[in-house]
TORRODREN-7687 format. One record per residue: residue in one letter; x, y, z of N, C-alpha, C in turn. Coordinates in steps of 0.001 Angstrom, whole numbers, plus 500000, padded with zeros to 6 digits. Example, Ala and Ser with C-alpha at 12.3 -4.5 7.8 and 13.67 -1.06 7.14 Angstrom:
2
A513190494310507800512300495500507800513200496700507800 S512850497750507080513670498940507140512900500030507870 
END
This chain:
506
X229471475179309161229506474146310175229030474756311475 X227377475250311957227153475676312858227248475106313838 X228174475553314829228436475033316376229442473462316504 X230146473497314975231096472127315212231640472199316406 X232140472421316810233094472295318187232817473287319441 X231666474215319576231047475537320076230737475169321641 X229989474259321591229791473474322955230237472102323397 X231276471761322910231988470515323421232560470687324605 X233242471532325093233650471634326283232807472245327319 X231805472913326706230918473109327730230089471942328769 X229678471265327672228752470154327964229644468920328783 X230666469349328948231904468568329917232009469303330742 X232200470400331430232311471299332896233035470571333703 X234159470096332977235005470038334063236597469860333490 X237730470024334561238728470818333937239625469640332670 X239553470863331564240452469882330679241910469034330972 X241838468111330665243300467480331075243747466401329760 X244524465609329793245267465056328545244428464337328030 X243177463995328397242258463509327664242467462451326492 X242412463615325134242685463113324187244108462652323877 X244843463779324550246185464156323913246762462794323891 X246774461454324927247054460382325243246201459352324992 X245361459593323990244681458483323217244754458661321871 X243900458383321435243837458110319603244240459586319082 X245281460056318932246000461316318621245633461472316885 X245766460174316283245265460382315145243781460705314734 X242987461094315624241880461503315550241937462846315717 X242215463292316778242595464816316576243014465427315448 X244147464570314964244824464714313500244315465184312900 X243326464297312636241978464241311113241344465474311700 X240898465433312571240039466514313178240255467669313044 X241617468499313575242285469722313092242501469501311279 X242506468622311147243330469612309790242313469372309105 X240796468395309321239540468894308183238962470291308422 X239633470829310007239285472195310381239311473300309521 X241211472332309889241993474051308997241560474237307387 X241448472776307118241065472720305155239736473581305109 X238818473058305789237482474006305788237754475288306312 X238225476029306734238928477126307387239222477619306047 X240056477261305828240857478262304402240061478071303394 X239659477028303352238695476861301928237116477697301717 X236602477934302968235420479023303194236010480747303317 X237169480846303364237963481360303717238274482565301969 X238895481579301269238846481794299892237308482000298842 X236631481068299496235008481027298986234719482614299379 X234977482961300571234676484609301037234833485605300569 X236272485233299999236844486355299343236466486608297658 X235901485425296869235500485011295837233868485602295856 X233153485331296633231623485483296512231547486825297264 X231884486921298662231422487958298843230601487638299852 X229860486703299947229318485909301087229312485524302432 X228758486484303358228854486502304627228846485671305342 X228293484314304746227882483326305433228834482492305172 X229643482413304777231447481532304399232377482719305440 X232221483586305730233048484085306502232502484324308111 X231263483753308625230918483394309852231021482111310001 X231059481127308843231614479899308334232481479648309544 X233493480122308961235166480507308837235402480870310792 X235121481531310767235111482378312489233941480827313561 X233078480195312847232784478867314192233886477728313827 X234507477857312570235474476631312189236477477040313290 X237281478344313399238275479060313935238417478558315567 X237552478848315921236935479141317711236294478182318013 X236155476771316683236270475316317273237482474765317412 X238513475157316414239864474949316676240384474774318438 X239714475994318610240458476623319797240125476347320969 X238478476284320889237846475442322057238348473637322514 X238639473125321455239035471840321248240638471573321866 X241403472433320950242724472731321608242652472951323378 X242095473794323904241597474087325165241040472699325880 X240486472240325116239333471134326130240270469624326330 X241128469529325130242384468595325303243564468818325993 X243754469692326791245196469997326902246096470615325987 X245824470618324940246998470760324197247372472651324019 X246589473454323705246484474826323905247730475324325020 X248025474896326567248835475152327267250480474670326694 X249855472968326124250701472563325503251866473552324542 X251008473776323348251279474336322038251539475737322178 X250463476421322234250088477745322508250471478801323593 X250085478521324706250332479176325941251122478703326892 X251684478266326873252654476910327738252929477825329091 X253202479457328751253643480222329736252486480812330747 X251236480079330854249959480314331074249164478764331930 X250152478061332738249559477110333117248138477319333828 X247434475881333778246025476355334176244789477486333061 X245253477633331978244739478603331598243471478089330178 X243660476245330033242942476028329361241595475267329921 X241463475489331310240535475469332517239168476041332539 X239607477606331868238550478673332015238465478970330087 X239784479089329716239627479984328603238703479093327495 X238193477562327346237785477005326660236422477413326967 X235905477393327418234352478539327309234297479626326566 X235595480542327081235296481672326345235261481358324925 X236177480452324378236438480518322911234993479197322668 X234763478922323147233112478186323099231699479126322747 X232044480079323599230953481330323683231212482017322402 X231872482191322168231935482949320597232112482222319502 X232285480876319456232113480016318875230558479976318402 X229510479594319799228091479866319430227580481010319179 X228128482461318970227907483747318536227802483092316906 X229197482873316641229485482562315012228108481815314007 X228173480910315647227393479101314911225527480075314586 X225357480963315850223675481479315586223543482692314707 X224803482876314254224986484505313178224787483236311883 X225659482378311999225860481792310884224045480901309988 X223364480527311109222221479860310617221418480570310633 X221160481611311149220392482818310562221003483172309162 X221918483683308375222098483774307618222227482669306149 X222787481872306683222547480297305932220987479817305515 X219960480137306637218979479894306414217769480778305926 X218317482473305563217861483346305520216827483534306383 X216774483324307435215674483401308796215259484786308893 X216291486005308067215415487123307673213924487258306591 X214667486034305740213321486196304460212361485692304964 X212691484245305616211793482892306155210894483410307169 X211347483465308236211442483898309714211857485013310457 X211185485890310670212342486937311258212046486729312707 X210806485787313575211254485485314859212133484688315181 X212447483883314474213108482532314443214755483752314142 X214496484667313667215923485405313505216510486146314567 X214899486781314899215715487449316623215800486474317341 X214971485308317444216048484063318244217380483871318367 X217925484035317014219521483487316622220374485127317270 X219397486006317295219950487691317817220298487437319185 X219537486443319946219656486383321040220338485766321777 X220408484514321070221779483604321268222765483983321199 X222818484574320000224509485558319854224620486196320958 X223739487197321462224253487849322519224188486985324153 X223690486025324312223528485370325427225212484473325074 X225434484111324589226797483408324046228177484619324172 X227844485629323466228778487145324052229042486970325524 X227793487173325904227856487042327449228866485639328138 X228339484862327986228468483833328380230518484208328505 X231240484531326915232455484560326687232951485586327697 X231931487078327678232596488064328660233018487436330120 X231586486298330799231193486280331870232877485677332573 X233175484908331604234405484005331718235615484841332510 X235989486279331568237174486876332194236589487498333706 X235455487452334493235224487558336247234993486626336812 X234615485344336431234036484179336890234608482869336459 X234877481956337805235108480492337164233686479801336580 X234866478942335548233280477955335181232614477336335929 X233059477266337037231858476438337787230766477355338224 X231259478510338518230422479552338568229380480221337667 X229513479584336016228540479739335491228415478807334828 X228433477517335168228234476521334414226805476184334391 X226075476847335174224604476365335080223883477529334164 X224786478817333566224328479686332738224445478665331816 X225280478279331526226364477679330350225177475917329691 X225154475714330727224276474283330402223318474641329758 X222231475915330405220707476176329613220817476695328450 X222081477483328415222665478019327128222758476939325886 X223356475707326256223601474806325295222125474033325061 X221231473953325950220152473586325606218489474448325111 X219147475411324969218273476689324374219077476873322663 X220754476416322516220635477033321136220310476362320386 X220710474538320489220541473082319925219288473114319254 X218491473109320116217254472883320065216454473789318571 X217231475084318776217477476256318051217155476281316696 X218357475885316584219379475396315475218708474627314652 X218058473578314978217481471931314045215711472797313885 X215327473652315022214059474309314641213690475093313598 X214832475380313156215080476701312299215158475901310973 X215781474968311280216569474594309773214705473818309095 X214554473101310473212766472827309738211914473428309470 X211625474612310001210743475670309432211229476503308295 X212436476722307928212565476835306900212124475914305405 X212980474727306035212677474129304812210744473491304610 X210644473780305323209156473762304926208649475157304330 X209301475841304726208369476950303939209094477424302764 X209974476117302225210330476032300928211920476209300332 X212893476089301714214020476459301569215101475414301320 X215157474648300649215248473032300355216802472695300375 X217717474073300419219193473559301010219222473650302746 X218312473762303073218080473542304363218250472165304695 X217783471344303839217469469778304456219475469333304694 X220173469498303941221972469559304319222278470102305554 X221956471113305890222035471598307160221610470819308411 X220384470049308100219510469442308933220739467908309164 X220561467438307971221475466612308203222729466537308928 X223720467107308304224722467697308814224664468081309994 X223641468215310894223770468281312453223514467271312877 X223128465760312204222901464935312985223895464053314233 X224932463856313086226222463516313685226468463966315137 X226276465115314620227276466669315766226727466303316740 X225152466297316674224210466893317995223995465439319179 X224443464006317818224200463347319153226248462949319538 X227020463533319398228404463546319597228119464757320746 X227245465477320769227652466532322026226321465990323075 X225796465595322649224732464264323714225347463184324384 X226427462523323829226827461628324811227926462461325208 X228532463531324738229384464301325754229236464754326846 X227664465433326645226921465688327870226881465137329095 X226196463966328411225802462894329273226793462437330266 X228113462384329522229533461851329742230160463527330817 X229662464266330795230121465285331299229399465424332746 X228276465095333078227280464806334006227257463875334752 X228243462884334067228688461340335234227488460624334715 X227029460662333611225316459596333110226460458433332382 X227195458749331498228048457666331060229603457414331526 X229692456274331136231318455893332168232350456365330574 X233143456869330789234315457246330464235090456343329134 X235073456394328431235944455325327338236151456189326114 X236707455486324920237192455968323925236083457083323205 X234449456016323116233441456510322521233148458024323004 X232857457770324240232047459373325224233402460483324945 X234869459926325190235628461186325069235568461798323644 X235482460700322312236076461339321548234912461231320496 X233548461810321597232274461844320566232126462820319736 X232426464167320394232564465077319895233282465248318530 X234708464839318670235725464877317943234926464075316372 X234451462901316786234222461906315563232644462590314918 X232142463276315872230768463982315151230901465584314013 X232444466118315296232250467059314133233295467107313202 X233625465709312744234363465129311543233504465054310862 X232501463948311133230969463807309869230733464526309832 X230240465875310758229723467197310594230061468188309478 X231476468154309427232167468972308425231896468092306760 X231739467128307308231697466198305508230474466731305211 X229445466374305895228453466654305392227746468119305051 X228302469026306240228237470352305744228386471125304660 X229568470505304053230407470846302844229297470999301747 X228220469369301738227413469637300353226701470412301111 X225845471051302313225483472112301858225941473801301406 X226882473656301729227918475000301426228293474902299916 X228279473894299542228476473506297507226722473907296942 X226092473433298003224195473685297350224049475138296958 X224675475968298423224900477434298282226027477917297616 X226520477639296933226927478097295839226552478049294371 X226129476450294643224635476330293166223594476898292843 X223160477795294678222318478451294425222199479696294416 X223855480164294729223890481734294028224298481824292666 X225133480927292556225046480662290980223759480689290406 X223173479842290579221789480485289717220797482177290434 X220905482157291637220835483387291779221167484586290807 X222533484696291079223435485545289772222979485394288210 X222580483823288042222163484248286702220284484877286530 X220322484304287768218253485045287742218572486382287204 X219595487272288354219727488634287862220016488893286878 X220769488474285994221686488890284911220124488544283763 X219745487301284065218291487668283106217918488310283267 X217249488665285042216386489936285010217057491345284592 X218193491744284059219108492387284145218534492629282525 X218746491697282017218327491641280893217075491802280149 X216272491359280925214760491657280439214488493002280958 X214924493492281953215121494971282348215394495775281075 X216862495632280394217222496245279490216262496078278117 X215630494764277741214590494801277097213746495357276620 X212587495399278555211946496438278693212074497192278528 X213260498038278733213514499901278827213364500054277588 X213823499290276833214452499572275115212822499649274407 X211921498679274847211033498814274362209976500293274456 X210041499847276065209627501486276346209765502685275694 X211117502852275669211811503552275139211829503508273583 X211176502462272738211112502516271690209567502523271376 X208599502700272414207180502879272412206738504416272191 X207862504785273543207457506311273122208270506926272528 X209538506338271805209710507230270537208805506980269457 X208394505849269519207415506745267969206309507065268523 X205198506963269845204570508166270310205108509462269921 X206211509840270224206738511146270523206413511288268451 X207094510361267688207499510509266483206398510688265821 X204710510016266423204111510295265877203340511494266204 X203259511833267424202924513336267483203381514348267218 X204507514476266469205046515519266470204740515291264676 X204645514386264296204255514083262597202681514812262660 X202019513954263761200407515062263621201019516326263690 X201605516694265290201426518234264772202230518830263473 X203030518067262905203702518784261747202305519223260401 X201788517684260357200735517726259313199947519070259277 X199978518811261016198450520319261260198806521660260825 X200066521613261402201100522474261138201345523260259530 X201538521917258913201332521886257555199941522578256592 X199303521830257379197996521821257111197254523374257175 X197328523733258262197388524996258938198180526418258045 X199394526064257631199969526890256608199524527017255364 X199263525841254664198908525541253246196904526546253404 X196326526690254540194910527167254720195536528667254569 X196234528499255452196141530607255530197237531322254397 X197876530438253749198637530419252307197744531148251278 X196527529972251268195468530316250247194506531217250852 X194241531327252010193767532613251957194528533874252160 X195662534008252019196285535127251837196446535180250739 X196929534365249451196776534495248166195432534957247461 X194277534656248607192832535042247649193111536402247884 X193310536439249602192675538453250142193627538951249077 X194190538419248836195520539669248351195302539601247354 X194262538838246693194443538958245109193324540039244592 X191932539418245880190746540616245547191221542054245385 X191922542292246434191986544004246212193440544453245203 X194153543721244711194856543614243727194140544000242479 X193272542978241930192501543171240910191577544246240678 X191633544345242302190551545702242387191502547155241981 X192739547166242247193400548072241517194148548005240086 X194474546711239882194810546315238335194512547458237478 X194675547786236980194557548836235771193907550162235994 X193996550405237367193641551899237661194402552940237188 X195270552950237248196340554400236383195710554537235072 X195320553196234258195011553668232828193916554213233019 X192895553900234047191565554014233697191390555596234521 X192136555677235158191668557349235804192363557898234629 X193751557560234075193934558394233003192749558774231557 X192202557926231547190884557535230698190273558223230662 X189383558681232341188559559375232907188959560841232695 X190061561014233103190639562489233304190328563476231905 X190412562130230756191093562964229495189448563417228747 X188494562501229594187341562581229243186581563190229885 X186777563800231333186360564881232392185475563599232671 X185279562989233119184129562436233709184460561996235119 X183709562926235560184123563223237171183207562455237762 X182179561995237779181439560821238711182575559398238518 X182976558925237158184041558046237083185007558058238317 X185713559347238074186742559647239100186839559070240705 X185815559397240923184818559729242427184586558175242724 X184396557419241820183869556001241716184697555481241948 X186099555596241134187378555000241103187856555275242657 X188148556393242582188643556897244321188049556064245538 X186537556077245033186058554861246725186584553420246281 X186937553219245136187339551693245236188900551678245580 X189506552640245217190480552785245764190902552780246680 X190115553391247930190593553397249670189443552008250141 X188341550864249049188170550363249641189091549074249366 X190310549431248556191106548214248191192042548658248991 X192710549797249505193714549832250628193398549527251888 X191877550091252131191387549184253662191673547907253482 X191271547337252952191355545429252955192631545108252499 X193659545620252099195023545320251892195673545489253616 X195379546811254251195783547188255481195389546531256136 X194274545590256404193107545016257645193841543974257338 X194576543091256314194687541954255735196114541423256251 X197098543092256384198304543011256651198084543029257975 X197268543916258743197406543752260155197204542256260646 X196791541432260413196039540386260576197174539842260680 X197834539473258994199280538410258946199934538608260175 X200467539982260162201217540444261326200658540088262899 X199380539954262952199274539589264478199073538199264568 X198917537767263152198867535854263372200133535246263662 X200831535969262924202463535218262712202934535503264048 X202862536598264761203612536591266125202710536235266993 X201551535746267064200521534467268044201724533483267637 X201762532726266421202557531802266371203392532117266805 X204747532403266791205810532769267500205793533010268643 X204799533036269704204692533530270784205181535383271125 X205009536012269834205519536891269946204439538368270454 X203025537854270767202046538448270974201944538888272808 X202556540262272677202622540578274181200890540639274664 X200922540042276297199416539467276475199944540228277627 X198914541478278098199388542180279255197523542293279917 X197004541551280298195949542092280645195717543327281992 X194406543725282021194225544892282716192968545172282771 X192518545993283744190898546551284372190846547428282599 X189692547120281896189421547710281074188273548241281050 X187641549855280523186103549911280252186052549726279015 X185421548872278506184425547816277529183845548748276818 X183314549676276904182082550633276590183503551177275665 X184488551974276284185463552862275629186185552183274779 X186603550825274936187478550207273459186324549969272442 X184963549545272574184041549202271623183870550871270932 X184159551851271800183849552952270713184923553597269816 X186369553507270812187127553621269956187240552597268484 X186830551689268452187056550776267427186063551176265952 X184686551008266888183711551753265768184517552522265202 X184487554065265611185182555164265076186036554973263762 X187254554103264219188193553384263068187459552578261721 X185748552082262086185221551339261084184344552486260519 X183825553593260840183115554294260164183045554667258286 X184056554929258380184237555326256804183854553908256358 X184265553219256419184451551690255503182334551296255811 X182160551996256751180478551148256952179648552176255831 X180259553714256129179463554589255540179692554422253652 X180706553772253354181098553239252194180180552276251258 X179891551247252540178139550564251829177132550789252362 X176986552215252908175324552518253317175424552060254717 X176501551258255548176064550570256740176115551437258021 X175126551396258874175192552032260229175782551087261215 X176449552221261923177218551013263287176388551530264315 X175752550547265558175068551174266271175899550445267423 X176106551344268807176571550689269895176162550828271302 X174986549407271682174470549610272763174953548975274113 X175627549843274575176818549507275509176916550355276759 X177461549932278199177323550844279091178612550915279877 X178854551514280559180518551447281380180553550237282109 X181235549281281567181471548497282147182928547884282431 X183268547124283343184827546891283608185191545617283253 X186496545345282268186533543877281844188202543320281754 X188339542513282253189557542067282300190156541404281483 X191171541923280655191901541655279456192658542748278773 X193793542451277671194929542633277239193919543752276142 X194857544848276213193659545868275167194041545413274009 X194980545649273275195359545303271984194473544006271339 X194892542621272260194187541571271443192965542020271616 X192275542392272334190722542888272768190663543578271647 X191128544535271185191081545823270000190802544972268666 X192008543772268363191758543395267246190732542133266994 X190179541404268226189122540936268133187653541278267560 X187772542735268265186355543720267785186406544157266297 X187870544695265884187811544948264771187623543914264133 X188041542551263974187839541768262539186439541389262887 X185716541059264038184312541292264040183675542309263565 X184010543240263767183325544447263324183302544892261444 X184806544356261110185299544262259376184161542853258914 X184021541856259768183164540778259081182113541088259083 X181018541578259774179660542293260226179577543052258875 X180468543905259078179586545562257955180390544618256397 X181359543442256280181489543123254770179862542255254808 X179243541393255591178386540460255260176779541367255093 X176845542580256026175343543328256003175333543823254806 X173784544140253958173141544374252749173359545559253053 X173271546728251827173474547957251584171907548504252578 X172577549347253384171845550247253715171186549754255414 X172140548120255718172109547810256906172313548259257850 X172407547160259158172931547865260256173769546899261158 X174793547449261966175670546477262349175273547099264307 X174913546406265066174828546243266559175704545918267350 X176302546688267941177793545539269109176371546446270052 X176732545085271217176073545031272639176721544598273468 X176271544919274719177680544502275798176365544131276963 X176299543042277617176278542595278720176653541987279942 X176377542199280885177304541123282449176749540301283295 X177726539937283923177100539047285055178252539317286055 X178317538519287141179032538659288167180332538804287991 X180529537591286782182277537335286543182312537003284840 X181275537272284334181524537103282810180607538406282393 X181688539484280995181326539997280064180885539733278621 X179807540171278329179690539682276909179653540918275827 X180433540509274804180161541652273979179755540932272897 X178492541385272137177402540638270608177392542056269616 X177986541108268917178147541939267180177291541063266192 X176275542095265793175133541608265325175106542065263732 X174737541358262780174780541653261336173485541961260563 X173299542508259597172371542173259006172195541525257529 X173281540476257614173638539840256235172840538244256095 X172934537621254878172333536201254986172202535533256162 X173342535402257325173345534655258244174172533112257724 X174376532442258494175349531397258345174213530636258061 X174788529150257349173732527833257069174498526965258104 X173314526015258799174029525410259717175066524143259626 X175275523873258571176308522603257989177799524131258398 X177662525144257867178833526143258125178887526800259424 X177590526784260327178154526890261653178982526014261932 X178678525039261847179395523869262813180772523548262628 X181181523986261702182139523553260770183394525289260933 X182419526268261190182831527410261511184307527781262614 X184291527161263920185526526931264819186346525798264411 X185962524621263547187243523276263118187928524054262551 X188514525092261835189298525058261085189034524195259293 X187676523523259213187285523421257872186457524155257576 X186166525397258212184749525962257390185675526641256177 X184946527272255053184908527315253499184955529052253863 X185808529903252764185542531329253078184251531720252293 X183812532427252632182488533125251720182425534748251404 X181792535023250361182021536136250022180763537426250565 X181396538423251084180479539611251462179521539770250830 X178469540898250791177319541348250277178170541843249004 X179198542264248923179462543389248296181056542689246842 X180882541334247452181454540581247016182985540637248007 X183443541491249071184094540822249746184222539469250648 X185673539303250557186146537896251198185841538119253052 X185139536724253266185276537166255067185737535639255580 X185517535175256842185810534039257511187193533871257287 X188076534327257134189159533638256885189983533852258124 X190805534429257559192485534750259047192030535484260124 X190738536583259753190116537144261064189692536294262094 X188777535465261483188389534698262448189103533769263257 X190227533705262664191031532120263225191700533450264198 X192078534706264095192945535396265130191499535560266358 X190739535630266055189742536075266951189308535082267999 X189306533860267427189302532731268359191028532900269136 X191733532625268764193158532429269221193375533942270837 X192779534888270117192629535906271196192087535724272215 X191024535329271977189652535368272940190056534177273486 X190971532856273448190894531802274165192398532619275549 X193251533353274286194111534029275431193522534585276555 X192733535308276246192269536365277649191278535458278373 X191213534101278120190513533526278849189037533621278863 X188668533910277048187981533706277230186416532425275864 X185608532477275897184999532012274434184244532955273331 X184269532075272167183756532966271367183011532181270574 X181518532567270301180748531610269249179675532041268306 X179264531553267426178663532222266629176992531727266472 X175795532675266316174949531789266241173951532564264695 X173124532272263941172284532594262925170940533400263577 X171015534613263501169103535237263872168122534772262866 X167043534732263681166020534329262674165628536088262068 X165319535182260799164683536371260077166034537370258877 X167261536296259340168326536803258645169338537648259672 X170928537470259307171899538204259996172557536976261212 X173769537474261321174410536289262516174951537311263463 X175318536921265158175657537137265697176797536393266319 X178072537002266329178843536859267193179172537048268489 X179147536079269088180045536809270918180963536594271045 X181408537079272094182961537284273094182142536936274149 X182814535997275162182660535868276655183834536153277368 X184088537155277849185622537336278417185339537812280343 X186423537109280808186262537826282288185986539255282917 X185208539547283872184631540363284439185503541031285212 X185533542309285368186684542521286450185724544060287444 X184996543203288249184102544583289132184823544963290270 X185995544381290678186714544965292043187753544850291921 X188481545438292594190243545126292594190826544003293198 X190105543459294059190772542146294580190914540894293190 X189222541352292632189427539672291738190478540618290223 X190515541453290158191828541598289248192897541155289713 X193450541477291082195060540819291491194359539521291635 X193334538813291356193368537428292039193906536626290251 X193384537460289149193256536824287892194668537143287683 
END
């Protein structure tokens, strides 16, 4: 009920006396106690909803009480009796905060924050011009600010019915109750005015306009204070849907990327799978070649022995250390694949010379090259390269073990080393068939096919898959290409390391 009773005594400025108290008393009657019913009943609504706007309600219902009481006499009467003269001045004050209540209240009623927010610091301003107005009271008689007090009442009115129309035009449709609901009021404090100004003569109507306007006022207010509750009621249930389609959503979400999650982790299992069941069978082949290659050696050197045939012997013996090389090269391998997987492969890189691990490595392949006629040749110069020695070590070697198994008897195997500013290359060169290009390509997927050496050893298999896995560690690539004229070459591209700054920088 914005401003029911807020400016009734204002718009009269002059001193209350028995007025009402000695006329139609049963109007007052009705008047207070549709107060007090709306009073307690917004009162309880407050405490139920939660709703700020039933409890600024509540506070212009209150401080119309009081202004009214004041503007009739009756306040000295009832109330203050020991305070003559005192409902003279004090009915402003409780007027002035009355219109604090009434412009807190239709800003909020009308959400003039969502709608309007000038139309809201309007109602900011009233409140505090109305504060004022109540302070001004305890230094000043009303006559002394009754001409604050008049522009006051004709700055909030005006206000009030502006607000409620621009809202509801811009779609706020319990507004139009509000609108209504001031009709009564606003022309009950118009002929009060008027009647307060000496424009109308004095009778039942002009005194007790007020009184009979903000009777209709309160009736009609009511349906909009019932609208706003229909319309937090459905408010509350908007949320509780959206509350719901919220939970929906999440669930779905949440049930989108579990089987994302469910299905990637099924790929990587497959690969996983997939991946095991490959290096399964080629550990069952390597291990079977040089197996067979010793199968029945005890009988057969015993054979030899009993028959002196010492070239036999000699024959047996090189197949012998060339079935423990490839048992040993085969085991080193498992062992450095399985702890790549595991993450168990310490990766310590460091300023390396290139020239000195490529020769130490040769060295280690000699016997096994000089075994099929093969020469290792290494054209290489001091150079500095950044990376982990070990994986570096076993990169060269299973290059270097694939080279001299694929070169023809009496070949030659080439490592070369070149640079550039920030990339090393090291090329291990063969002199065997060379790859066909359906098996290059197919060579880094993980489907290329193993193939067998010159000499009938096994190659491409677990070496190569550690050699890539290395070389992507140290940051760097590795690829393979076919020479013409026969033989393949492998590279390494690994980082350069020519100064000490770009080592601490890597």
């Amino acid at each position: 009920m914005p401003g029911a009773t807020n400016f009734l005594v204002i718009t009269s400025i002059q001193s209350p006396g028995p007025g009402l108290t000695d006329g139609p008393s049963l109007l007052l009657g009705v008047f207070f106690g549709l107060m007090a019913v709306m009073a307690i009943y917004n009162l309880l609504l407050y405490f139920s909803l939660k709703d700020r706007a039933y409890l600024l309600y509540v506070g212009v219902v209150v401080f119309n009480i009081l202004t009214t009481l004041a503007t009739n006499g009756l306040g000295e009467q009832y109330l203050w009796s020991s305070y003559p003269g005192l409902d003279a001045n004090i009915y402003v004050t409780f007027a002035g905060l009355s219109m604090v209540f009434s412009s807190r209240f239709a800003a909020v009623f009308l959400q003039l924050r969502q709608y309007h927010k000038r139309l809201d610091q309007l109602m900011w301003l009233i409140a505090g011009l109305s504060l004022l107005m109540s302070l001004l009271t305890l230094f000043f008689t009303v006559n002394q600010i009754v001409v604050f007090a008049r522009w006051l009442v004709l700055l909030s009115f005006p206000s009030y019915i502006i607000a409620g129309i621009v809202v509801y035009r811009k779609g706020f449709k319990s507004a139009i109750f509000y609108l209504v609901a001031w009709i009564p009021y606003i022309l009950g404090i118009i002929v009060r005015t008027m009647h307060g100004a000496g424009w109308l003569p004095s009778n039942f109507f002009t005194i007790s306009s007020i009184e009979v306007g903000g009777a209709l006022e309160i009736v009609l207010l009511s349906f909009a204070l019932a609208d706003r509750i229909k319309g937090l009621r459905k408010e509350i249930a908007e949320k509780e849907l959206e509350k719901e389609q919220f939970k929906t959503r999440l669930l779905e979400e949440q049930k989108e990327l579990l089987e994302e999650t469910v299905d990637q982790r099924t790929k990587e299992l497959q690969e996983a799978n997939a991946t095991k069941d490959k290096f399964f069978s080629i550990i069952a082949h390597d291990l079977r070649s040089p197996m067979v290659g010793l199968q029945g050696t005890g009988k057969k050197l015993e054979y030899f022995i009993r028959k002196n045939k010492q070239e036999k012997l000699l024959e047996m013996g090189a197949r012998i250390d060339q079935s423990i090389d490839q048992l040993n090269h085969l085991l080193n391998n498992l062992l450095n694949w399985a702890a790549s997987q595991t993450g168990g492969i310490p990766h310590h890189p460091e300023d390396l010379d290139v020239q000195q691990v490529i020769n130490e490595n040769i060295e280690l392949y000699k016997t096994l090259a000089e075994s099929k006629e093969v020469t290792l040749v290494a054209e290489s110069e001091p150079q500095r390269i950044f990376a982990d020695l070990n994986t570096l070590s076993t990169i060269i070697r299973n290059l270097l073990s694939n080279a001299i198994k694929f070169t023809v008897q009496g070949g030659k195997v080439t490592v070369r080393t070149s640079c550039t500013d920030e990339v090393i290359t090291i090329s291990i060169q063969d002199e065997g068939p060379g790859i066909e290009k359906e098996a290059l390509k197919a060579l880094f997927s993980g489907s290329s096919k193993s193939q067998r050496g010159s000499a009938g050893e096994k190659g491409f298999g677990l070496g190569l898959k550690l050699c890539e896995e290395f070389t992507q560690m140290n940051g760097g690539e590795l690829s393979a290409r076919t020479v013409e004229g026969g033989g393949s070459v492998f590279q390494v591209n690994l980082p350069a390391c020519s100064d000490p700054v770009k080592k601490i920088s890597k």
